[in-house]
TORPA-4810 file (N, C-alpha, C, O; in nm, 3 decimals):
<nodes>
NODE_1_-1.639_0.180_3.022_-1.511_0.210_2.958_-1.467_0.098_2.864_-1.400_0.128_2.765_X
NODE_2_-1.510_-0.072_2.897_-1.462_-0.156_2.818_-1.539_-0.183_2.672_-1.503_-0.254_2.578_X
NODE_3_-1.643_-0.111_2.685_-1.741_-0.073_2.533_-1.686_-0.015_2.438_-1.668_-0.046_2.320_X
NODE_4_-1.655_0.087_2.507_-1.602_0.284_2.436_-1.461_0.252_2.411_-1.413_0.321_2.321_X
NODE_5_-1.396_0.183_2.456_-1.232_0.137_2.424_-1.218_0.013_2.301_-1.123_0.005_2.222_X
NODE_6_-1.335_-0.079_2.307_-1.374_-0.171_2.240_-1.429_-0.116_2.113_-1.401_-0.184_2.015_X
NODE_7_-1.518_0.013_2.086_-1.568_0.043_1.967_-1.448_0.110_1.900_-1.404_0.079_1.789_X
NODE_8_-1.391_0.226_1.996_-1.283_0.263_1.932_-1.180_0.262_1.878_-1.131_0.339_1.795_X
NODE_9_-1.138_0.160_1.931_-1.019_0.063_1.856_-1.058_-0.031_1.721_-0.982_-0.055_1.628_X
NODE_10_-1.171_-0.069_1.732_-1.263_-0.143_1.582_-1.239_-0.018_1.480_-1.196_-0.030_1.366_X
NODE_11_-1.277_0.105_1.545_-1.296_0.192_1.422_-1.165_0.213_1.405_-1.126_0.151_1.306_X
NODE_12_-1.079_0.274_1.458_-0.924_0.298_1.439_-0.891_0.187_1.350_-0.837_0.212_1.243_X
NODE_13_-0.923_0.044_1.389_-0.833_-0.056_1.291_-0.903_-0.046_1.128_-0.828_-0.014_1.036_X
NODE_14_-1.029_-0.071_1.104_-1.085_-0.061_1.010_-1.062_0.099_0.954_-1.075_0.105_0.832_X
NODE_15_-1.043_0.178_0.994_-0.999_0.296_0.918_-0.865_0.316_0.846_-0.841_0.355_0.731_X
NODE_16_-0.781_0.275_0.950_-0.656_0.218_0.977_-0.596_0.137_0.890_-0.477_0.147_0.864_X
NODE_17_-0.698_0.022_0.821_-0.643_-0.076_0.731_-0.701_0.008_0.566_-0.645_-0.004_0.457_X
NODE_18_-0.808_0.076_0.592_-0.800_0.138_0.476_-0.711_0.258_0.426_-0.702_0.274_0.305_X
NODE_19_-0.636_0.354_0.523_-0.502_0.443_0.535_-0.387_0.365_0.477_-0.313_0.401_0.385_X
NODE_20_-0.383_0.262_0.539_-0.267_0.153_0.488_-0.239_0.050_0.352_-0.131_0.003_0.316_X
NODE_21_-0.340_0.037_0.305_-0.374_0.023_0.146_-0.365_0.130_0.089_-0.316_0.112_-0.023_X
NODE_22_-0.399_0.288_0.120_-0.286_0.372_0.045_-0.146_0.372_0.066_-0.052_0.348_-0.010_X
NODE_23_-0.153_0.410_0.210_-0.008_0.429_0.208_0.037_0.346_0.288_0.023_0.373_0.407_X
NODE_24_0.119_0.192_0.243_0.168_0.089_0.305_0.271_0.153_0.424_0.332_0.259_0.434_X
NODE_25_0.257_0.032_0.509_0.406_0.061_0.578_0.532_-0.014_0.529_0.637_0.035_0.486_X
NODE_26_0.493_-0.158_0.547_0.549_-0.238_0.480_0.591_-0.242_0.328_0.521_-0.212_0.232_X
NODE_27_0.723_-0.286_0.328_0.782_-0.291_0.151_0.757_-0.429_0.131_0.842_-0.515_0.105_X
NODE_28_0.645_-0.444_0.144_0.600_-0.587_0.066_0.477_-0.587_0.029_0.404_-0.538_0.114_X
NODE_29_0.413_-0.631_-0.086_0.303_-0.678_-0.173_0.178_-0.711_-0.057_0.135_-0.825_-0.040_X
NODE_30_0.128_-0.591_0.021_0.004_-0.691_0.081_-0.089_-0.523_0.067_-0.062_-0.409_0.031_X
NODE_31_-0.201_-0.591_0.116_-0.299_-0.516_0.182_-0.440_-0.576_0.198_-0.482_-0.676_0.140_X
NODE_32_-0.511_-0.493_0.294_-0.632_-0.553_0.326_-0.733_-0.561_0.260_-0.764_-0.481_0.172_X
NODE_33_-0.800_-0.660_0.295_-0.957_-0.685_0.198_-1.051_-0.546_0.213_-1.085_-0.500_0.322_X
NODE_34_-1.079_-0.502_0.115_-1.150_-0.368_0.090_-1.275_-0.363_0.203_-1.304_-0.257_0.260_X
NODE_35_-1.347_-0.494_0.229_-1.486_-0.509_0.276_-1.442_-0.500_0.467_-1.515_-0.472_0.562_X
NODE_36_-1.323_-0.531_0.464_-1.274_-0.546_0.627_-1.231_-0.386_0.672_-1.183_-0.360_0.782_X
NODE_37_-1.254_-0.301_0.580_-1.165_-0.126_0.596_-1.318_-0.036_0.618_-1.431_-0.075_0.586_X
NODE_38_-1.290_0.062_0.667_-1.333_0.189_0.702_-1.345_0.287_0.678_-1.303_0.361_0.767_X
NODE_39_-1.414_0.370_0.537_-1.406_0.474_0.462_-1.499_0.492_0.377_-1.477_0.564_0.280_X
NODE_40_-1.608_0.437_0.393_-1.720_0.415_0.279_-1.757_0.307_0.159_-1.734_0.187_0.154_X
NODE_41_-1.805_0.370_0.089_-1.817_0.262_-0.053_-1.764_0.382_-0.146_-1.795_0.501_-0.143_X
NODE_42_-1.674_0.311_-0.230_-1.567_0.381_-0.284_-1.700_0.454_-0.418_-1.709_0.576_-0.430_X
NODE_43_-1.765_0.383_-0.480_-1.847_0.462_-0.532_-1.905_0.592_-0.522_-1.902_0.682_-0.606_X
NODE_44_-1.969_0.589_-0.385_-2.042_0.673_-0.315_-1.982_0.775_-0.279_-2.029_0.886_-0.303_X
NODE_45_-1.840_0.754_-0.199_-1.751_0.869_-0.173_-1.693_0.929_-0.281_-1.663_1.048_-0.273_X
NODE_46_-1.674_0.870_-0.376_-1.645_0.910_-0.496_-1.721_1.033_-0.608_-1.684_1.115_-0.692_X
NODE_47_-1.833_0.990_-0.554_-1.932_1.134_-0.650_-2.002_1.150_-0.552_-2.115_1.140_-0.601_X
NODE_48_-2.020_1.173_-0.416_-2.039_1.291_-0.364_-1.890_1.389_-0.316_-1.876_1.510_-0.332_X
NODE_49_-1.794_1.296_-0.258_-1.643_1.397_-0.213_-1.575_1.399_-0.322_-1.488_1.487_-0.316_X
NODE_50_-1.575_1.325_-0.448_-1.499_1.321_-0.599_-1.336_1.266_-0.466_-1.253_1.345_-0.420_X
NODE_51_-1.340_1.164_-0.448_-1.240_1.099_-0.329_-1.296_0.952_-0.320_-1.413_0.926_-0.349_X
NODE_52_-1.208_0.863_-0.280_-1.227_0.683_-0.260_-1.229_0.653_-0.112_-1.188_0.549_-0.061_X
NODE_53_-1.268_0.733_-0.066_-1.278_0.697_0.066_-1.113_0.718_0.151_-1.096_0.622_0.226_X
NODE_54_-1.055_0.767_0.153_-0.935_0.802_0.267_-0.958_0.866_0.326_-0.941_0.853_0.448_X
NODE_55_-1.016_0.990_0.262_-1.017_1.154_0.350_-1.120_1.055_0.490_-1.072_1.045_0.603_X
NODE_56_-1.267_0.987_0.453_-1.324_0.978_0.505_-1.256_0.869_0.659_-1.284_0.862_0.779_X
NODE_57_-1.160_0.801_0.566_-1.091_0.711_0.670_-1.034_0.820_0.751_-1.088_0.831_0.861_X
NODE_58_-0.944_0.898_0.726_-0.852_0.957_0.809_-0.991_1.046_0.905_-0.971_1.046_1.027_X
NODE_59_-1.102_1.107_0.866_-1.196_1.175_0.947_-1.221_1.088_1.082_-1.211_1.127_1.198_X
NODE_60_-1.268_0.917_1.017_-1.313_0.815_1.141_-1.146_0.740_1.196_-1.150_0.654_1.284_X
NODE_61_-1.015_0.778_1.139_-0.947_0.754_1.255_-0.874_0.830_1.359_-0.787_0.808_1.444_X
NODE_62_-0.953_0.940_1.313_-0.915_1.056_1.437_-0.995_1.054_1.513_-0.974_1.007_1.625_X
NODE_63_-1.110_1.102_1.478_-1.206_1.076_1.568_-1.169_0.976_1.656_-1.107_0.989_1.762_X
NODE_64_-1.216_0.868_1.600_-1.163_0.735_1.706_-1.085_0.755_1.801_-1.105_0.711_1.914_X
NODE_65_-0.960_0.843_1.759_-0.827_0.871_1.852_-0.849_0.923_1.932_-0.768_0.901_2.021_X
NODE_66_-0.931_0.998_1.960_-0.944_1.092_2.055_-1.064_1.024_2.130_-1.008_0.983_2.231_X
NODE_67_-1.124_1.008_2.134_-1.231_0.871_2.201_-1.144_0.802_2.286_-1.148_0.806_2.409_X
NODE_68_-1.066_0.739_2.217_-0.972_0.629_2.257_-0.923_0.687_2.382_-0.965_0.665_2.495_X
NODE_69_-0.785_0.801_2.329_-0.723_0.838_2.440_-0.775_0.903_2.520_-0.717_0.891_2.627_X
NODE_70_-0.883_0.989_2.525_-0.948_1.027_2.646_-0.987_0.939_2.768_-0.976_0.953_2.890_X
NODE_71_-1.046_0.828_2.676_-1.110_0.713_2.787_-1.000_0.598_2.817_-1.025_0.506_2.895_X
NODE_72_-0.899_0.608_2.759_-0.789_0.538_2.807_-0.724_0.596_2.916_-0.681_0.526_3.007_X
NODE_73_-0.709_0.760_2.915_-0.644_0.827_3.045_-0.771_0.799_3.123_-0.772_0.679_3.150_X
NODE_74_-0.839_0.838_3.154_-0.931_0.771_3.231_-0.935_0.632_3.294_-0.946_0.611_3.415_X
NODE_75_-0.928_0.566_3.227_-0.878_0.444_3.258_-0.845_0.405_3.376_-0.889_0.353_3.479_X
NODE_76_-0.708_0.466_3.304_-0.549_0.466_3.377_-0.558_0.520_3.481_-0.514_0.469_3.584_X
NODE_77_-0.628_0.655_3.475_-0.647_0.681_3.640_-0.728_0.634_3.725_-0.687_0.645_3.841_X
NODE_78_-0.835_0.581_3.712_-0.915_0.541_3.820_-0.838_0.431_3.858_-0.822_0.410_3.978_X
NODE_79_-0.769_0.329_3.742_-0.754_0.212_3.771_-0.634_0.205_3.859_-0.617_0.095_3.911_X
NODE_80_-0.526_0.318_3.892_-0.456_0.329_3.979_-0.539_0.385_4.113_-0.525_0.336_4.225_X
NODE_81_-0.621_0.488_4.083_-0.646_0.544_4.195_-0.747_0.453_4.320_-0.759_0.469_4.441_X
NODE_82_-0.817_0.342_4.212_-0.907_0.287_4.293_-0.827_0.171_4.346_-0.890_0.091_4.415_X
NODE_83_-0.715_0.151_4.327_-0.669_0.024_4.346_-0.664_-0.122_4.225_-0.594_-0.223_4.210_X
NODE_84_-0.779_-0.061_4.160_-0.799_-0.215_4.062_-0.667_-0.270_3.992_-0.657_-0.389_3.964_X
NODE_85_-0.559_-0.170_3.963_-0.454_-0.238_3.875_-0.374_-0.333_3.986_-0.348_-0.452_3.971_X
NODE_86_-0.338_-0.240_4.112_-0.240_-0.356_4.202_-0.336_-0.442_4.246_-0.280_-0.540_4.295_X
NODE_87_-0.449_-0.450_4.252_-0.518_-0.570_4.341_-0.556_-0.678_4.225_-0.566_-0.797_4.255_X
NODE_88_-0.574_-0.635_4.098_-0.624_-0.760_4.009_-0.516_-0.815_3.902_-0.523_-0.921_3.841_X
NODE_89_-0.414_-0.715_3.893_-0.332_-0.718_3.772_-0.189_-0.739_3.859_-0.103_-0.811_3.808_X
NODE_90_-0.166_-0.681_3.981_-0.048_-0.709_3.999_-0.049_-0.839_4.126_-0.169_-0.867_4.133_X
NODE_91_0.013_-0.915_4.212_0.193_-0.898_4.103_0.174_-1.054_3.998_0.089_-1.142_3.987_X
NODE_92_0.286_-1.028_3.947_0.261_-1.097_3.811_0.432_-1.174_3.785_0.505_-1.099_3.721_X
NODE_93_0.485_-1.283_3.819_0.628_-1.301_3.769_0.609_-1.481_3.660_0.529_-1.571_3.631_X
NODE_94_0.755_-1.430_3.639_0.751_-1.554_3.529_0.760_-1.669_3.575_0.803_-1.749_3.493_X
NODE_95_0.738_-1.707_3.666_0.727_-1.833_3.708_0.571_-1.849_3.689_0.543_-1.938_3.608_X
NODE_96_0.486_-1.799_3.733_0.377_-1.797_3.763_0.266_-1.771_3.611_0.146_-1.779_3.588_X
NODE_97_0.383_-1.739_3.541_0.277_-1.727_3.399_0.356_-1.877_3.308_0.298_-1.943_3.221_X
NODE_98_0.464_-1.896_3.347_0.503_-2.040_3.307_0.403_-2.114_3.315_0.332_-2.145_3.220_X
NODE_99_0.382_-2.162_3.476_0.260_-2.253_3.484_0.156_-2.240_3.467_0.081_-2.336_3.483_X
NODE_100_0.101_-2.100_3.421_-0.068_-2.099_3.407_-0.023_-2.076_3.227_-0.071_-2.168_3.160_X
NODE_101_0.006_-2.039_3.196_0.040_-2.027_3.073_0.056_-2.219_3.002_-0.011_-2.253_2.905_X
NODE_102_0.140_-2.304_3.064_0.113_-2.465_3.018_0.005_-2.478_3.073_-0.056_-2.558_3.002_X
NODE_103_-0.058_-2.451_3.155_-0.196_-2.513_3.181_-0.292_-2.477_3.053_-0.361_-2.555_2.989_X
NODE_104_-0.277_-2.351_3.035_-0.376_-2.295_2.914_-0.352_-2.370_2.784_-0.446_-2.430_2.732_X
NODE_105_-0.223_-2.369_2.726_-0.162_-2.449_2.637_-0.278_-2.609_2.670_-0.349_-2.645_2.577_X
NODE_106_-0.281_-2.658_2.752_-0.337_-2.787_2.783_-0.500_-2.778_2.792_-0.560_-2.885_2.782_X
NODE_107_-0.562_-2.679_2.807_-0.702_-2.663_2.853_-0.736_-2.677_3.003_-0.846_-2.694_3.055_X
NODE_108_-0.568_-2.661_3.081_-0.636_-2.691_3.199_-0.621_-2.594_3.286_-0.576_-2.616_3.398_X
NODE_109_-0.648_-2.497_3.252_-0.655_-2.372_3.367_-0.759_-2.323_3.416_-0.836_-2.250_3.353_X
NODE_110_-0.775_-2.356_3.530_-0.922_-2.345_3.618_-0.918_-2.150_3.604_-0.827_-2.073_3.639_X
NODE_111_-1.024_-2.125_3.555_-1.104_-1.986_3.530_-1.194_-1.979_3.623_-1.291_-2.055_3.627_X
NODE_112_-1.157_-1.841_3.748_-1.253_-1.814_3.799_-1.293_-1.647_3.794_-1.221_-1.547_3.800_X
NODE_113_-1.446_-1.666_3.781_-1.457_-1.542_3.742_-1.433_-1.406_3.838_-1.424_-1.440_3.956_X
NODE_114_-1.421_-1.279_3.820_-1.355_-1.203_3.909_-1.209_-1.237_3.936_-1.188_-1.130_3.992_X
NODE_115_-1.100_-1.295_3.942_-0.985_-1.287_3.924_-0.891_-1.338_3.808_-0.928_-1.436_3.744_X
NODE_116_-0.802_-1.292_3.784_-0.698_-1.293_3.690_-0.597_-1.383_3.716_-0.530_-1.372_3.819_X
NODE_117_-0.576_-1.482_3.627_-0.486_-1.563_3.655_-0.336_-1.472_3.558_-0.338_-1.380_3.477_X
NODE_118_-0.214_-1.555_3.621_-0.062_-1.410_3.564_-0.091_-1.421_3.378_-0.054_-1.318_3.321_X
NODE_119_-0.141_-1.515_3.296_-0.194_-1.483_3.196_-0.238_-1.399_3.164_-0.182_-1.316_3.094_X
NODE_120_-0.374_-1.390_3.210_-0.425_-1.263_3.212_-0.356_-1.145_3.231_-0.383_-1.044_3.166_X
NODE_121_-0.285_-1.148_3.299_-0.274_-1.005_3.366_-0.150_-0.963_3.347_-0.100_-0.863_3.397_X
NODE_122_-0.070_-1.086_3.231_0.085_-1.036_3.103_-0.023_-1.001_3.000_0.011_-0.901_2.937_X
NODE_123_-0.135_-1.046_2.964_-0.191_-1.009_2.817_-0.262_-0.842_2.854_-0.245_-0.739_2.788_X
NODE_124_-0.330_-0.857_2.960_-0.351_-0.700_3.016_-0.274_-0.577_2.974_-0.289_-0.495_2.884_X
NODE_125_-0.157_-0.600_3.100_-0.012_-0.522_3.037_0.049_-0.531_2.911_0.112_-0.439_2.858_X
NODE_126_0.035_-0.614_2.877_0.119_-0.636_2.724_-0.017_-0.506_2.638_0.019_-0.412_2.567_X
NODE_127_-0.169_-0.541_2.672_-0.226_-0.468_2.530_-0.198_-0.350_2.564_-0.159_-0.275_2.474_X
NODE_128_-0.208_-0.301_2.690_-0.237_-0.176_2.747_-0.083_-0.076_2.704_-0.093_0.044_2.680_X
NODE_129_0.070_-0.157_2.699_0.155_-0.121_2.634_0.154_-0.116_2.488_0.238_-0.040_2.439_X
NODE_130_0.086_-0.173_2.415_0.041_-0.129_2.275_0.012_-0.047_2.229_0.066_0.023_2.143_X
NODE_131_-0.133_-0.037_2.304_-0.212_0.028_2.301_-0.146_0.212_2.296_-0.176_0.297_2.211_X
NODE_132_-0.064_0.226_2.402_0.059_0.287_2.434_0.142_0.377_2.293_0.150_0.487_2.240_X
NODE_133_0.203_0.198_2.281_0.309_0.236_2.176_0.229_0.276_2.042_0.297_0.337_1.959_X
NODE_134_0.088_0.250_2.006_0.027_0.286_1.899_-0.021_0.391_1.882_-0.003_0.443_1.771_X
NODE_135_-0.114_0.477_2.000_-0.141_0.626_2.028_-0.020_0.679_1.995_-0.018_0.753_1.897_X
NODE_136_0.096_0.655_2.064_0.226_0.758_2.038_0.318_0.750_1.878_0.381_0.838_1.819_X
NODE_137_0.295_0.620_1.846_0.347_0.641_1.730_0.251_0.723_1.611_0.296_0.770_1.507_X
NODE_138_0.128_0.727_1.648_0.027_0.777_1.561_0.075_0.917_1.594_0.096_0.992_1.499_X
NODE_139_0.096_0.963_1.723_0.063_1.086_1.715_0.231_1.144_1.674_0.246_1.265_1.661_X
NODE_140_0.313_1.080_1.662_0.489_1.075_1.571_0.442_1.104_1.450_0.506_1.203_1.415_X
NODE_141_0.348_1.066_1.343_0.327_1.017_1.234_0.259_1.086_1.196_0.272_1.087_1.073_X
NODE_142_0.124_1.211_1.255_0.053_1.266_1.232_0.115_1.385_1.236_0.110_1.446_1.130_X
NODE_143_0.187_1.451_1.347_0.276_1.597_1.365_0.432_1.541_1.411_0.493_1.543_1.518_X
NODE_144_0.464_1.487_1.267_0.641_1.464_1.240_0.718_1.598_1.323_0.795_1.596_1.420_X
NODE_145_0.661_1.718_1.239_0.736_1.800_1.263_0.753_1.895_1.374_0.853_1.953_1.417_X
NODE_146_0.581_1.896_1.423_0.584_1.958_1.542_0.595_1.880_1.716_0.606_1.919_1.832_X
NODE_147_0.585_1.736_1.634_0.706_1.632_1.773_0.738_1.570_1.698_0.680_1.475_1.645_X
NODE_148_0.873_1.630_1.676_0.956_1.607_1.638_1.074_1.499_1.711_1.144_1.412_1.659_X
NODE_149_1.065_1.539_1.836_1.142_1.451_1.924_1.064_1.346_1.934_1.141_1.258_1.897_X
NODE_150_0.954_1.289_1.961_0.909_1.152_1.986_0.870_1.091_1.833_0.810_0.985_1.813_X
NODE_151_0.916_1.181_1.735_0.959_1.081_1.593_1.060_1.038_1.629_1.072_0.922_1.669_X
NODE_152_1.150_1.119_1.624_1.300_1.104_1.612_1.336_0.971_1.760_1.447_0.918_1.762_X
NODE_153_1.239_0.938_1.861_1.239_0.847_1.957_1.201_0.702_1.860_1.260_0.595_1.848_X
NODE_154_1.083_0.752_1.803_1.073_0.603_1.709_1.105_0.574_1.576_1.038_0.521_1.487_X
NODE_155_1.251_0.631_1.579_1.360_0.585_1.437_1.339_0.655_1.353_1.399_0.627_1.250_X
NODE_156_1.219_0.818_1.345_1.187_0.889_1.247_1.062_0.848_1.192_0.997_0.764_1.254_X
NODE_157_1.003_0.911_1.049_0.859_0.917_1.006_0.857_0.781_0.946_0.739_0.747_0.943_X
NODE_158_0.927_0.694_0.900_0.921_0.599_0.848_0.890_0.477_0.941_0.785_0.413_0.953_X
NODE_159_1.024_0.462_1.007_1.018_0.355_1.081_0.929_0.400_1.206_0.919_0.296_1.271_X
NODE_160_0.849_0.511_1.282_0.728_0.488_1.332_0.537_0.437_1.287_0.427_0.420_1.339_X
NODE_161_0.614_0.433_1.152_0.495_0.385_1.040_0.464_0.266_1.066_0.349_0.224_1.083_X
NODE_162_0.604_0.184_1.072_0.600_0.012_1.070_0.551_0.026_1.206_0.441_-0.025_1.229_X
NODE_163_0.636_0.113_1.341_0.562_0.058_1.466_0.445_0.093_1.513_0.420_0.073_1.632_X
NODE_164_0.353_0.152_1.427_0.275_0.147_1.437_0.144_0.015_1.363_0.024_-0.003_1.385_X
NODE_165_0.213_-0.032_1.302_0.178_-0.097_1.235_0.192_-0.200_1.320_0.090_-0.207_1.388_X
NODE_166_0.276_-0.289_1.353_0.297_-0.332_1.432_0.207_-0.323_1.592_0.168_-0.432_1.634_X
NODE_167_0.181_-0.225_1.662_0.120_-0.209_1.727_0.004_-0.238_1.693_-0.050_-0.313_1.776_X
NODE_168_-0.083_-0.203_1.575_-0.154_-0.247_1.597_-0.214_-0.413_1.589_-0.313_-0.455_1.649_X
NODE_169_-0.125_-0.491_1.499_-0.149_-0.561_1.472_-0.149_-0.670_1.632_-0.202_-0.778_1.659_X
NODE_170_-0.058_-0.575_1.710_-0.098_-0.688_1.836_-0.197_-0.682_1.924_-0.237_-0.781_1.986_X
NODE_171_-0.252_-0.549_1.937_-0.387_-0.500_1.943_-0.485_-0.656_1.894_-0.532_-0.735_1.977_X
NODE_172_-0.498_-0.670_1.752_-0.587_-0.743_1.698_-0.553_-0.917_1.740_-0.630_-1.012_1.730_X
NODE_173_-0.421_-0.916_1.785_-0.393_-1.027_1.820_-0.443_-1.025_1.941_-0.442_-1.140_1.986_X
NODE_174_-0.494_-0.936_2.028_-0.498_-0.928_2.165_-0.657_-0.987_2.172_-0.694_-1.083_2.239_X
NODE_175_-0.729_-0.911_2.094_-0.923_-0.923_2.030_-0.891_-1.094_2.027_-0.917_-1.170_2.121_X
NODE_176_-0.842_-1.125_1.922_-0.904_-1.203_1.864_-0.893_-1.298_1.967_-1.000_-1.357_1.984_X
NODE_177_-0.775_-1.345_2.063_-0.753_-1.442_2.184_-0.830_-1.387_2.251_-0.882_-1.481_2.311_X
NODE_178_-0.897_-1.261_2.299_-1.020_-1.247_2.391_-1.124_-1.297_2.342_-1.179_-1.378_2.416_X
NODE_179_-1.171_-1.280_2.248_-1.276_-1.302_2.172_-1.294_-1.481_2.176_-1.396_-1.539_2.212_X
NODE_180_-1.151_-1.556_2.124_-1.163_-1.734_2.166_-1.196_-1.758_2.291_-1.300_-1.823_2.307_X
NODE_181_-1.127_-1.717_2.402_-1.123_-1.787_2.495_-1.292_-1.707_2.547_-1.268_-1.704_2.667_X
NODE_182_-1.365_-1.675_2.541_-1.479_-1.600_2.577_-1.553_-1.737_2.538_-1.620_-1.806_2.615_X
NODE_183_-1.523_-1.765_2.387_-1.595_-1.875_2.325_-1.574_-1.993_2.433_-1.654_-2.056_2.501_X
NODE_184_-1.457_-1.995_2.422_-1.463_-2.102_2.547_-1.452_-2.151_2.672_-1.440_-2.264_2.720_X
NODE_185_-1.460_-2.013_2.724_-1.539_-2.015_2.851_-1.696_-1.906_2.830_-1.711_-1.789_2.865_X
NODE_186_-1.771_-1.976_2.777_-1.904_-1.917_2.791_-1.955_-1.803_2.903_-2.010_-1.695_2.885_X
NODE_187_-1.910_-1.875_3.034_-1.957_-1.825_3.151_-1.908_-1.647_3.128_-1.995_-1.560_3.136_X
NODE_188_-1.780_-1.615_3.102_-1.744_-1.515_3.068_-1.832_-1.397_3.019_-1.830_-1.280_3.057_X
NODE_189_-1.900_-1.448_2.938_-1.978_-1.346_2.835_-2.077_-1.244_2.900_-2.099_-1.137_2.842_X
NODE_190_-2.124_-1.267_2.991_-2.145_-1.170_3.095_-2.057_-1.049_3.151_-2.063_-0.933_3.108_X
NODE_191_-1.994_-1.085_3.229_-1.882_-1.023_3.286_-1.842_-0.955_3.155_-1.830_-0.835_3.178_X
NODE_192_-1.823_-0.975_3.062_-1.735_-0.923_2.942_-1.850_-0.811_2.867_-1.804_-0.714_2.806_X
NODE_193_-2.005_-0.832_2.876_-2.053_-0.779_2.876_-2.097_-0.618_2.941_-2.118_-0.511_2.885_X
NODE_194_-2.099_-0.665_3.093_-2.200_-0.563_3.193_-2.038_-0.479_3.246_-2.029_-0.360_3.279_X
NODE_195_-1.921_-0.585_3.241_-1.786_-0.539_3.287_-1.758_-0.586_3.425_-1.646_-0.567_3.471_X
NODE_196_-1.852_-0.649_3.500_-1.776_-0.700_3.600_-1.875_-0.882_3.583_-1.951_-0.921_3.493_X
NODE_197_-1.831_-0.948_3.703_-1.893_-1.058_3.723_-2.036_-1.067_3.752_-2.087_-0.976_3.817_X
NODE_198_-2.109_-1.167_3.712_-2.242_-1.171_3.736_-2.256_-1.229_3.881_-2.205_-1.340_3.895_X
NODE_199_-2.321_-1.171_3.999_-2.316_-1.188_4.144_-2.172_-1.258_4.205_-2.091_-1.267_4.113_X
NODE_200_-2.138_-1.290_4.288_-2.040_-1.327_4.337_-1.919_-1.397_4.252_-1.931_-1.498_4.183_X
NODE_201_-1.799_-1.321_4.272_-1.685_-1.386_4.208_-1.631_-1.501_4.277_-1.615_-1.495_4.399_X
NODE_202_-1.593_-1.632_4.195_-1.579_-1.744_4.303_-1.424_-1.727_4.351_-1.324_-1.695_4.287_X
NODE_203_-1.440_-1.758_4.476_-1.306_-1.730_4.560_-1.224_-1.876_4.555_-1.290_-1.963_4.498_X
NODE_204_-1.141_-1.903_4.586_-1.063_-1.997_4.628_-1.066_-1.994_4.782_-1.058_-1.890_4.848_X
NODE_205_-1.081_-2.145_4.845_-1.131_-2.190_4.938_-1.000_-2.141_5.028_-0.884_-2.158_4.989_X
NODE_206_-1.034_-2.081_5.149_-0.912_-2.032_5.277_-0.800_-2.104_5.296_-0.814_-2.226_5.294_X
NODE_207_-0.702_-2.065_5.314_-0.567_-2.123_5.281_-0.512_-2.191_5.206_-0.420_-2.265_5.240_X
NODE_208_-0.572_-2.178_5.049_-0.506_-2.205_4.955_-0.490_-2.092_4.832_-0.583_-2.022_4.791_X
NODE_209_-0.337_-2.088_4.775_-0.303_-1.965_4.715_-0.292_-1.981_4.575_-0.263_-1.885_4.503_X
</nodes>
């Protein structure tokens, strides 16, 4: 599931950033580098679809979508049903991401593999609410009219544009801090690979919490 959630969201963003160089969200002067987007070679799409590549974007960010959210409900259910969310992710308070959170800030947060320190497991929840708020605003943005009410939940067709936009962009903020700290904890790259730990997850020694 962490492959198929991982490809699909690459394609969504790269499709995604080429949708958005047509049609901005933002009222300001930007957009993305052509070579970082998702829609072809504007040539190519061009004299065979007589089109620059959008139609083709909007084809690979649906697709994607539905990839996505299938294997995201999925997810969601096993990961309640088997236990994995309350046993690895919960509980989680702010005290406890204070101090592992300055430790990280410092380089000194002992990483062991198989458990989640409350870092982890606010950046977890935090993508997985993105992730969230970005499926739903997409799907605000795609049938305005026929949900109509969960536009009208995110400020209407406009302003679910930006939060989507927004969403995703924390999405990519979410990658790219997985993607560092992988770098620097090497050992990781396994586990991040196969999806769980490579033979035994190291425990913390009996009576200490």
């Amino acid at each position: 599931m962490h492959w198929i959630n991982a490809l699909a969201i690459i394609v969504m963003i790269g499709s995604g950033w080429r949708i958005y160089n047509y049609y901005p969200a933002l009222p300001i002067d930007f957009g993305f580098p052509n070579y970082l987007t998702l829609g072809g070679d504007f040539t190519v799409t061009e004299a065979l679809n007589d089109e620059d590549g959008l139609a083709n974007a909007l084809a690979w960010h649906f697709a994607a979508m539905w990839v996505l959210v299938i294997n995201i409900l999925a997810y969601v259910i096993v990961g309640f049903a088997s236990g994995h969310f309350r046993r690895d992710f919960l509980p989680v308070g702010p005290r406890a991401f204070a101090r592992d959170l300055w430790a990280a800030l410092r380089f000194r947060l002992d990483h062991r593999l198989g458990e989640y320190n409350a870092v982890q497991r606010v950046f977890y929840w935090g993508v997985l609410a993105a992730i969230l708020v970005t499926i739903l605003s997409g799907l605000s943005i795609w049938k305005p009219v026929q949900l109509h009410e969960l536009t009208w939940l995110f400020g209407g067709y406009e302003f679910a544009r930006v939060v989507h936009f927004f969403g995703m962009a924390a999405i990519v903020a979410f990658l790219v801090v997985h993607v560092a700290l992988t770098i620097l904890v090497p050992q990781t790259l396994v586990a991040m690979i196969v999806g769980r730990p490579w033979g035994r997850p190291n425990r913390r020694p009996a009576g200490r919490k």
